[in-house]
C-alpha atoms as one frame of an Amber mdcrd trajectory, in Angstrom:
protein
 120.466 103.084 166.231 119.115 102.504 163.016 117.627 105.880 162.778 121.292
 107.606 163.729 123.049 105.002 161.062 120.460 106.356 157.895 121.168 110.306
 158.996 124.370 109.097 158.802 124.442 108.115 155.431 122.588 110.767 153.803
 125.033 112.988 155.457 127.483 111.131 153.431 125.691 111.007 150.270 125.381
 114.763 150.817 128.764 115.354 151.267 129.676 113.468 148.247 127.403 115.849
 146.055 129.356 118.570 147.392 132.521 117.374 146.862 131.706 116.903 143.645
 130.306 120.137 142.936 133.384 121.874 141.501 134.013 118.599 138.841 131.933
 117.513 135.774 130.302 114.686 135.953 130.388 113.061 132.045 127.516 111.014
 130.877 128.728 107.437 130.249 131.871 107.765 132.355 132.761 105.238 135.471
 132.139 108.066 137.846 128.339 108.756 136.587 127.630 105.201 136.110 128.586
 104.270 139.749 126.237 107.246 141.335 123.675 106.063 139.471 123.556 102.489
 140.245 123.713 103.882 143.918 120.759 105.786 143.145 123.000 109.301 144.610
 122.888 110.772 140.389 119.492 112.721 141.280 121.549 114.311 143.959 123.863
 115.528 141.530 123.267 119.819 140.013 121.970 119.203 137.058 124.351 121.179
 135.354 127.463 119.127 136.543 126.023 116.090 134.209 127.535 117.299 131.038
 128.171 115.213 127.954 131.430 113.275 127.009 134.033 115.823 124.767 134.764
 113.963 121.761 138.111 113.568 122.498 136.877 111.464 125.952 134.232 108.903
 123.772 137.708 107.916 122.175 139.428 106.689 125.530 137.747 103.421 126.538
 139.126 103.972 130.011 136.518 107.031 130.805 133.660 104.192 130.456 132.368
 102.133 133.101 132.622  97.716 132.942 130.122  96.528 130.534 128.568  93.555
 132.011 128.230  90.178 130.045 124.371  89.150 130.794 122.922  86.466 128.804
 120.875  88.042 125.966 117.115  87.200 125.342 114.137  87.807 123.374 113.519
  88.499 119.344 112.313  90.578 116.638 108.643  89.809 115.590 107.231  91.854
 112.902 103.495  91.450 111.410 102.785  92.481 107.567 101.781  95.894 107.107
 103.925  97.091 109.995 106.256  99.765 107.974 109.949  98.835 109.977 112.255
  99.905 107.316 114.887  97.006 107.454 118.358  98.220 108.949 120.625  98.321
 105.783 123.748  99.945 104.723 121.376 103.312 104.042 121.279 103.395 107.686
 124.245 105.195 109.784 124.839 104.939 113.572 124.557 108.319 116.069 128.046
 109.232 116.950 127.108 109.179 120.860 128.628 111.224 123.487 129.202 108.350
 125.465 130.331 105.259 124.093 132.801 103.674 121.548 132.683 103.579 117.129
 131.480 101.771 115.554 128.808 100.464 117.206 128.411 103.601 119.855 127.156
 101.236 122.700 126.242 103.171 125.645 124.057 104.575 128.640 122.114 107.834
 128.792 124.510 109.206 125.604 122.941 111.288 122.780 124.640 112.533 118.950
 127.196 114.580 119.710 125.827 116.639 116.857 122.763 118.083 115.906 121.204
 115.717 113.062 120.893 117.846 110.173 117.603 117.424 108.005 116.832 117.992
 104.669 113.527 119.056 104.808 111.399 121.049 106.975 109.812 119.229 110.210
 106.746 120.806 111.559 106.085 120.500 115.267 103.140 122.238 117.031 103.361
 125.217 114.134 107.457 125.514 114.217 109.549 123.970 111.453 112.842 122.079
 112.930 115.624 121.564 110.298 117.614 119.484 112.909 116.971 116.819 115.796
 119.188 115.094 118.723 118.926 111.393 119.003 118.600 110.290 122.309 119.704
 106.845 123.555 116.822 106.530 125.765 113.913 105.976 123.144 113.005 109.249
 122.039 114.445 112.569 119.594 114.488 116.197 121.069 115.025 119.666 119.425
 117.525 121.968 120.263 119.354 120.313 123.675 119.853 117.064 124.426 118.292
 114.717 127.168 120.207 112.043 128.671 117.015 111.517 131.593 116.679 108.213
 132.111 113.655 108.324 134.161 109.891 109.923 132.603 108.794 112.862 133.899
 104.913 112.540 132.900 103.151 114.813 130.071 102.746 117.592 129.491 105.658
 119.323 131.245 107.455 122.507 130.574 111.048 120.334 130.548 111.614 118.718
 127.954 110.688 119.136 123.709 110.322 115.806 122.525 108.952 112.805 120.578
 109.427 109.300 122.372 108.265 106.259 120.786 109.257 104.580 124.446 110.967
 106.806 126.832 113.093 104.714 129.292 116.387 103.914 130.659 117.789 102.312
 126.982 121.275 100.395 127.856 122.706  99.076 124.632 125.965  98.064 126.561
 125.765  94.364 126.654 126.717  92.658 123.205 123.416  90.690 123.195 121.691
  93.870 122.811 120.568  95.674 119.650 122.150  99.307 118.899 120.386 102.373
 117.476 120.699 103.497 114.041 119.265 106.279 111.321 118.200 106.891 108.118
 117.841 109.931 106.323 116.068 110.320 103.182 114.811 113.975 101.399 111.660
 113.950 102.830 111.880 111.777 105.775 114.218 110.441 109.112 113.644 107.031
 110.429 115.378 105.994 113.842 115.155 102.453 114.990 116.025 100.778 118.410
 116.832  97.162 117.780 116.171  95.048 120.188 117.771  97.171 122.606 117.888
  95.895 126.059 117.741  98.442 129.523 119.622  99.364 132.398 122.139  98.012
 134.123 123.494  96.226 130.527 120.561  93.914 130.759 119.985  92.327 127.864
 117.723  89.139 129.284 114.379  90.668 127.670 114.758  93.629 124.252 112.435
  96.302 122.796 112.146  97.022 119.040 111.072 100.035 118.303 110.871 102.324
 115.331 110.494 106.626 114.711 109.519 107.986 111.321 109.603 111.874 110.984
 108.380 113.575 107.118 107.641 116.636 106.079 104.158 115.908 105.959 104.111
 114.464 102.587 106.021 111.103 102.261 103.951 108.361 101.765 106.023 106.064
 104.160 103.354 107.746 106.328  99.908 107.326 105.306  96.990 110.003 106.406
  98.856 113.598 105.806 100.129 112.346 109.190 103.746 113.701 110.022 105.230
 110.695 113.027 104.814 107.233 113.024 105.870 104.823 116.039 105.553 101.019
 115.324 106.748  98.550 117.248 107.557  95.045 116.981 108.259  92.878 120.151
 108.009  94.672 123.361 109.309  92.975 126.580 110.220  95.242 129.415 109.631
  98.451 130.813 112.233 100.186 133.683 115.635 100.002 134.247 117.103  99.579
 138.005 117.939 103.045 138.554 114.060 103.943 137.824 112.992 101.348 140.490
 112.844  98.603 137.866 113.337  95.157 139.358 114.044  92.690 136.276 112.846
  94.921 133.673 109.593  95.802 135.073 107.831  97.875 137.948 109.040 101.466
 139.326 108.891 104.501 137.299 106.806 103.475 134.244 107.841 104.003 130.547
 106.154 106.905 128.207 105.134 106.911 125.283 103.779 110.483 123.394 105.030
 113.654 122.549 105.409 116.790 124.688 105.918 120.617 123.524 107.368 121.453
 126.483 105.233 124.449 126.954 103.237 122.458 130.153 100.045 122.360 127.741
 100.668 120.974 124.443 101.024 117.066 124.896 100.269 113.556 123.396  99.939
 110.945 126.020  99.500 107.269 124.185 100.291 105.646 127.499 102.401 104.618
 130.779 103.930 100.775 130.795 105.406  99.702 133.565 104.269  95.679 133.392
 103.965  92.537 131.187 100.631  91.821 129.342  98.148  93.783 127.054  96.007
  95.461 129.218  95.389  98.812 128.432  92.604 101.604 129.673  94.015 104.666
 127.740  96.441 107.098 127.847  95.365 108.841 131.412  94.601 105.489 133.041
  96.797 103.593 135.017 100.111 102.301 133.903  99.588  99.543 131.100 101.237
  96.415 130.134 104.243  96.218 127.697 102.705  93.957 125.118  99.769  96.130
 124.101 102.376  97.704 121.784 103.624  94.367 120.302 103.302  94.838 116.449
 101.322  98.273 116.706 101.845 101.165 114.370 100.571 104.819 116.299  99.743
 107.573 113.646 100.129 111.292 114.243 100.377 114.976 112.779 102.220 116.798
 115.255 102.104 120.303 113.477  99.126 121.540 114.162  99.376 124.857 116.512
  96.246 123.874 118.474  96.313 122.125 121.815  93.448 119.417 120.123  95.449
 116.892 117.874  93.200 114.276 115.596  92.773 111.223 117.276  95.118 108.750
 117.037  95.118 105.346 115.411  96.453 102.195 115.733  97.309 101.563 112.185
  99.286  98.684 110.950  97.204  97.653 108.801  96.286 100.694 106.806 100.411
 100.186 105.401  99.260  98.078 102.968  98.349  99.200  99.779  95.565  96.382
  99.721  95.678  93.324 102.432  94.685  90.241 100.134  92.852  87.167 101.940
  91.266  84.065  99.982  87.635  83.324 100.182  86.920  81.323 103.425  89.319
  83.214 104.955  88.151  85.487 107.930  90.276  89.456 108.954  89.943  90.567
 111.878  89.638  94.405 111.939  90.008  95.557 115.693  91.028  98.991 116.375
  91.728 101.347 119.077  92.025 104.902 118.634  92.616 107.785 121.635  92.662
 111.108 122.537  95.831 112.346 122.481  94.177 115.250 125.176  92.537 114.843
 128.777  89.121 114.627 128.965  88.073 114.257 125.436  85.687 111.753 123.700
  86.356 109.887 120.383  83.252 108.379 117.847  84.386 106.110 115.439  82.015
 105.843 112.372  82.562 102.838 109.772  81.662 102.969 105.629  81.293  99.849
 104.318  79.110 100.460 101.156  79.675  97.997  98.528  81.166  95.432 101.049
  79.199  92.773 101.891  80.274  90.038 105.106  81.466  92.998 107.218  80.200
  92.327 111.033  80.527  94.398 113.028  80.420  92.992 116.870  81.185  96.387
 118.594  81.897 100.382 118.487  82.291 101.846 121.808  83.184 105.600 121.958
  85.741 107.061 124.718  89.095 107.662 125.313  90.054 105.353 123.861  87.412
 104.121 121.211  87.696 100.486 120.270  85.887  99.015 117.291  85.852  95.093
 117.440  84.722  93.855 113.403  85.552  91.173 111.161  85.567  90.512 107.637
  84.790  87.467 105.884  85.957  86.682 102.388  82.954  85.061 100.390  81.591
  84.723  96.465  79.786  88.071  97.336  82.815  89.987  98.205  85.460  88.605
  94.954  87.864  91.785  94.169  88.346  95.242  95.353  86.465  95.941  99.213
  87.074  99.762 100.645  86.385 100.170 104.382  86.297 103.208 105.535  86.939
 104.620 109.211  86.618 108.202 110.631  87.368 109.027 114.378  86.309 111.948
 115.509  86.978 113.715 119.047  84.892 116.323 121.239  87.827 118.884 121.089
  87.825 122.806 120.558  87.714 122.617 117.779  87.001 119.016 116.572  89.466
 117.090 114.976  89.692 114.182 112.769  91.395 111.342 111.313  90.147 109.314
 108.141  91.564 105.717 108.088  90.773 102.988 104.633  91.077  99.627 104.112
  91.847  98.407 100.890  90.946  94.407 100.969  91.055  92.368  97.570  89.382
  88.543  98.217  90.740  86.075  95.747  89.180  83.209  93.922  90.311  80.616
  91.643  88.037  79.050  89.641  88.368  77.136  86.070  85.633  77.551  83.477
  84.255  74.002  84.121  82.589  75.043  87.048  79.292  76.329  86.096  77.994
  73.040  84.698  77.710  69.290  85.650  78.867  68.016  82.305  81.823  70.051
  81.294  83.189  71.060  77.929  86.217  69.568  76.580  88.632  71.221  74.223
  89.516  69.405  70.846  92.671  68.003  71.767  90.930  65.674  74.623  92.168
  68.093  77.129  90.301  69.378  80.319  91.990  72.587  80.415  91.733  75.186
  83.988  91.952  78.594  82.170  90.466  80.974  84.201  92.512  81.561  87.720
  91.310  85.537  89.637  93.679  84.510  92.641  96.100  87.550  92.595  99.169
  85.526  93.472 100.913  83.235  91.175 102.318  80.507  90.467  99.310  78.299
  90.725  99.864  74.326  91.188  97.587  71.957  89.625  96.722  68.362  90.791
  94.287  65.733  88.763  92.794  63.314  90.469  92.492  60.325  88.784  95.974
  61.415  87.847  95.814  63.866  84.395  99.111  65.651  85.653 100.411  68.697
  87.265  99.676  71.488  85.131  96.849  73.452  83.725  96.221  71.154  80.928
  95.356  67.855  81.269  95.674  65.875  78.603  94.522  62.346  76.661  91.285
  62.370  79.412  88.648  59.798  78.851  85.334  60.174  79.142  85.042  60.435
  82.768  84.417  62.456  86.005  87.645  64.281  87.390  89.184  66.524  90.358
  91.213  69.552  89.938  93.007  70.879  92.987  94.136  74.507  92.293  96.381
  76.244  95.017  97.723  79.858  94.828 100.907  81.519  96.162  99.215  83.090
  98.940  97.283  80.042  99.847  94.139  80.041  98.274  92.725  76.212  97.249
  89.734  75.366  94.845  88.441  71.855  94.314  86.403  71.454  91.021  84.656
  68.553  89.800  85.258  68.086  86.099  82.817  65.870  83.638  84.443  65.255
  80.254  81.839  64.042  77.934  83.764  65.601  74.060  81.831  69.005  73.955
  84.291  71.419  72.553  84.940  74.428  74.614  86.678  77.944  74.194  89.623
  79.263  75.730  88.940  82.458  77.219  91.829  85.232  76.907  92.727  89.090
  75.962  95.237  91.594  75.893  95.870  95.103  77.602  96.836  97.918  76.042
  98.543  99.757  77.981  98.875  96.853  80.757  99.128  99.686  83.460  96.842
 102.255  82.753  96.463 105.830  83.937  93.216 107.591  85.433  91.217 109.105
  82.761  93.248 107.184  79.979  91.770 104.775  77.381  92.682 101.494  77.681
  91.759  98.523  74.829  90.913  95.424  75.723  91.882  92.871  72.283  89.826
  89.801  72.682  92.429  86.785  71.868  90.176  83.671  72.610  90.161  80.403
  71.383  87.080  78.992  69.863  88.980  75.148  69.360  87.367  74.599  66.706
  83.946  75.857  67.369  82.898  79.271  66.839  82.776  82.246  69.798  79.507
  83.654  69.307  79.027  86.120  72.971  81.311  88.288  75.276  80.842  89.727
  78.541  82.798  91.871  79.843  83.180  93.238  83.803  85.541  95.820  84.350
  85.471  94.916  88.348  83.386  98.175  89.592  80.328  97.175  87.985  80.485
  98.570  84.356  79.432  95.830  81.733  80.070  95.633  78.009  79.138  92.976
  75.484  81.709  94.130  72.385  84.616  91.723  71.593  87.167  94.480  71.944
  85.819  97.175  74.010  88.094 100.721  75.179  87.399 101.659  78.654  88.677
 104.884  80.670  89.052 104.051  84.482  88.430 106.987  86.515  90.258 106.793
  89.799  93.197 104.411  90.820  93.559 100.806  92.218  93.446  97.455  91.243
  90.521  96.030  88.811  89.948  92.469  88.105  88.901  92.900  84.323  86.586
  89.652  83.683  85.794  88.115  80.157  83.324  85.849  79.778  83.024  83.753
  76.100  80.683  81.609  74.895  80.357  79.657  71.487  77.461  77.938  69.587
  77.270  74.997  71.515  76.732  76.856  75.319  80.117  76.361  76.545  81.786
  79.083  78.404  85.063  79.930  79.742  86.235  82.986  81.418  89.186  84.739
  82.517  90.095  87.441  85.108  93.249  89.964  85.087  93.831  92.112  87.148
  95.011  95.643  85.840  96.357  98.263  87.920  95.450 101.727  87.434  97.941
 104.143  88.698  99.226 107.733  89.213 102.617 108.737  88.315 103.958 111.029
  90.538 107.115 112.373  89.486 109.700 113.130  92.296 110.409 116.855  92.666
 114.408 116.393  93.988 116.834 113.958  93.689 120.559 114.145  95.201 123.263
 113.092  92.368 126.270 112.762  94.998 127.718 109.230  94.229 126.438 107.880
  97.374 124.294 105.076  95.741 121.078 106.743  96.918 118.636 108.835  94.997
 121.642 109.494  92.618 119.076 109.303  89.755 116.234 110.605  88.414 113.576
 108.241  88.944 109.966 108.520  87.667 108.081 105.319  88.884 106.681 102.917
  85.989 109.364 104.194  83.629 110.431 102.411  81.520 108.817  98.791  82.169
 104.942 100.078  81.990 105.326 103.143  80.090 108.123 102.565  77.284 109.566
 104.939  75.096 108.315 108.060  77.050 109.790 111.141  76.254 111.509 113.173
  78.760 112.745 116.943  78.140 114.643 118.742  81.238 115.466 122.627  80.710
 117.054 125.023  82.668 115.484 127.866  84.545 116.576 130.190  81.482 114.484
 127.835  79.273 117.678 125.748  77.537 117.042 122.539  76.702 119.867 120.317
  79.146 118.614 117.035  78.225 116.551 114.911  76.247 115.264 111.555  75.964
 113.064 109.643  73.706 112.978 106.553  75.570 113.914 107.681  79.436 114.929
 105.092  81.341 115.192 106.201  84.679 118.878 107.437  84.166 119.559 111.294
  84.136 122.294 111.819  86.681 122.178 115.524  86.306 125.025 115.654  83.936
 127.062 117.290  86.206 124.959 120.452  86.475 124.965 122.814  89.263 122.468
 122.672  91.944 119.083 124.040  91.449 115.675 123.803  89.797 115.261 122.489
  86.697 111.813 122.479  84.543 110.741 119.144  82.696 107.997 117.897  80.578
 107.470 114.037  80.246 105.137 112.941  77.187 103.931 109.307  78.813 103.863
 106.696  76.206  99.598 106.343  76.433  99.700 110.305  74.788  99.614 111.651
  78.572 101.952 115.325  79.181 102.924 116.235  82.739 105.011 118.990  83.159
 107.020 120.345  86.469 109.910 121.036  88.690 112.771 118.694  89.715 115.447
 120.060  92.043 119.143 118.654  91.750 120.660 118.626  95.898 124.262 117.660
  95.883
């Protein structure tokens, strides 16, 4: 009986395809959302699931009951991981299915092509437009409203997916998904989205970044970035998902759609954070909590560079105090079958590195830490190259920048300090990088740097930075005068290859300064009071001066000057739209004052001119089109170029 009861109804499910086989079914609609909760879509012709017209989306009564589940989970970020904060530079898809201006829906995808304005390169072909698709990924040239993966590589669908699933942003508690477009780059970001059917008890947040190769909002010469903050389930019900988790498992990669050209990072289809590589067996959600994935998708090749987890390397330098401990643990895989990653590590110059383990495989996994000590004060550079076993080999260069700070006061290199004149124990020299610092005497001298009317006596300083960093020093004040340690920087921000002065402006209180020292913080020494030094590559140097008068006391200071390179945008887009309306050239005017800027036209005519820019050519209502400039930097530096005007 049961058998005869089962033929039954597939006969019936049957005969409800057919019926349906001279109508449309529209994505979003009441019709398409009841077959699918009855699991009969799949029996559907594919090419009777069309999208909503535009003049449907505007008639709530073509969309299926929303229903009001209680909403759940969060957004937790880490530093270094580059989500670009939802703001009023982001826009929201106009969906095929779903309502403005919000554009909740199931399975629905823009209407419209989303125009770029730059070129995207994806295995060797340039893409000037994408589709974003509700259900966690972007596609080229056709839309995809699946709902359930179809595993890599297949010859069906072209497209990226940070976390292909069944997305349902139905249910008010759940996040929506929004863009941003910038010159060089598209971000897309699903906010704690929840999944099918409007479930919004447990929410993904997930992030896209496309460039053209360029943008520094990817690090590497990489061209995709997927990050992720708090990851919490996997499947909706029509993919066999039973609360969120368990039936056809999520994917996350990139496919050509050529059946050979693939990325597989993984299949998730439980909780937890186990994970055995991309072409294991399906992994648990939270392995991708907080995680940023790295890629260039444009080479031609079927062997991509291996891939990185990479948060971390978003930070122009990660700053820890000494005593503190960083853990550097890193996986990175094989974006192809069958292929073998070696990770090598450079850590010359940085002492306190351990490493506990480098295993090679798909995936490789490094297991290190770092440990902030006296040895390690300033600038550390680890460096980390992965490279596969492909045809041919591939590669993919990651650094660290880490900068240990230390506070410490010029009293500290001697049992009996040195007092200043005024009967003052004074804390002068601070390298922590983060200020303000707060001060505490004990027996009580005050608050602040200085302490003042001090007896002869033994005292505590307690010095604590804005990032956390504490120093105790003992302090004996028994009336030996002492110097104050300082200098100036000129310019303060200084250019590779360009002199900088260094004006010794210390106080001798009384006594007489009879030695410098000087550290330049990467190794190079001088003992002139006012030395000129030429950096030759960028980043950040803690300058130390050390002084010292007739009677042995000593005091030093440490600043930090950054060395940087101005890179002067080549377009900017004066529309009125509040974004990238101006010319901008970073460090103008605060670092670099009264720099000249001249802008002609492609015939050689002078259009503009400014002998203090600051950061404010609108175009002048000039056409469109390239324009040649020459900026004469304030420190006697010329750089000449192009700058393109995009309305």
């Amino acid at each position: 009986m049961n058998k005869v009861i089962t033929s039954l109804l597939v006969i019936l499910i049957a005969g409800i395809s057919l019926s349906n086989a001279q109508n449309l079914i529209y994505v979003g609609s009441s019709e398409y959302q009841s077959l699918k909760e009855s699991g009969a879509l799949n029996l559907i012709p594919k090419e009777q699931i069309v999208s909503m017209p535009r003049e449907k989306i505007l008639n709530p009564d073509d969309f299926a009951p929303q229903a009001l589940v209680a909403g759940g989970g969060g957004n937790t970020t880490v530093n270094c991981t580059p989500f670009v904060p939802v703001d009023n530079t982001f826009g929201v898809p106009e969906f095929t299915s779903g309502l403005p201006p919000d554009y909740r829906n199931d399975d629905g995808s823009s209407d419209m092509p989303i125009i770029l304005p730059f070129d995207f390169c994806f295995y060797g072909q340039n893409f000037n437009s994408v589709y974003i698709n509700n259900n966690g990924n972007i596609s080229f040239n056709v839309t995809y409203g699946t709902f359930t993966p179809l595993i890599f590589p297949n010859n069906q669908f072209t497209m990226l997916c940070p976390f292909w699933a069944d997305v349902d942003t139905r249910n008010p508690a759940s996040g929506i998904v929004s863009y941003q477009i910038s010159p060089t780059h598209l971000v897309v970001r699903w906010e704690n989205v929840g999944y099918f059917n409007s479930m919004a008890d447990k929410l993904n947040d997930f992030q896209l970044i496309i460039t053209e190769g360029t943008d520094p909002i990817i690090p590497g010469g990489n061209n995709v970035a997927f990050s992720y903050g708090d990851m919490q389930w996997t499947t909706g019900s029509a993919s066999g998902g039973v609360n969120g988790f368990g039936g056809s498992p999520a994917i996350v990669g990139a496919n050509q759609g050529n059946g050979i050209n693939s990325i597989m990072v993984g299949t998730f289809d439980h909780a937890g954070t186990d994970y055995d590589g991309p072409f294991g067996n399906p992994d648990g959600i939270s392995w991708l909590d907080n995680k940023t994935l790295l890629f260039n998708v444009c080479q031609s090749t079927t062997n991509l560079a291996p891939v990185p987890d990479a948060s971390l390397s978003f930070c122009d330098t990660i700053f820890v105090c000494i005593g503190d401990s960083l853990s550097l643990n890193m996986s990175l895989l094989s974006p192809e079958q069958g292929q073998t990653t070696v990770i090598t590590i450079d850590t010359t110059g940085v002492p306190d590195f351990i490493l506990y383990s480098n295993t090679p495989g798909n995936t490789a996994v490094i297991n290190a830490s770092f440990y902030a000590t006296l040895d390690n004060v300033g600038m550390n550079t680890i460096t980390i190259t992965a490279t596969d076993d492909g045809i041919p080999v591939a590669q993919n260069v990651i650094e660290y920048n880490i900068f240990v700070s230390q506070i410490t006061n010029n009293q500290s290199s001697t049992p009996e300090t040195c007092e200043d004149a005024n009967g003052a124990a004074i804390v002068t020299n601070v390298s922590g990088t983060v200020s303000p610092y707060q001060y505490s005497w004990s027996p009580s001298g005050g608050s602040d740097s200085i302490a003042t009317n001090l007896s002869a006596g033994t005292y505590v300083v307690t010095i604590t930075s804005a990032n956390g960093c504490v120093h105790n020093d003992t302090i004996i004040v028994d009336g030996i005068l002492s110097p104050t340690a300082n200098f100036g920087i000129n310019p303060p921000v200084a250019l590779p290859e360009g002199n900088v002065t260094f004006t010794d402006s210390s106080l001798a209180n009384g006594d007489t300064i009879v030695s410098w020292f000087w550290d330049f913080g990467n190794g190079v020494t001088s003992t002139e009071q006012n030395p000129a030094y030429s950096f030759a590559d960028t980043g950040h140097y803690p300058v130390m001066l050390i002084v010292t008068n007739t009677q042995n006391c000593t005091d030093t200071i440490i600043i930090v000057i950054p060395v940087v390179e101005i890179i002067v945008p080549n377009i900017f887009t004066p529309n009125g739209d509040g974004f990238n309306d101006m010319f901008v050239i970073p460090y103008m005017p605060e670092e670099f004052p009264n720099s000249k800027l001249y802008i002609y036209s492609r015939w050689g005519k002078r259009v503009y001119k400014s002998d203090n820019y600051q950061n404010d050519w609108d175009g002048d209502k000039h056409p469109e089109g390239t324009y040649f400039y020459t900026l004469y930097v304030s420190n006697g530096t010329e750089i000449k170029g192009t700058v393109t005007i995009l309305k």
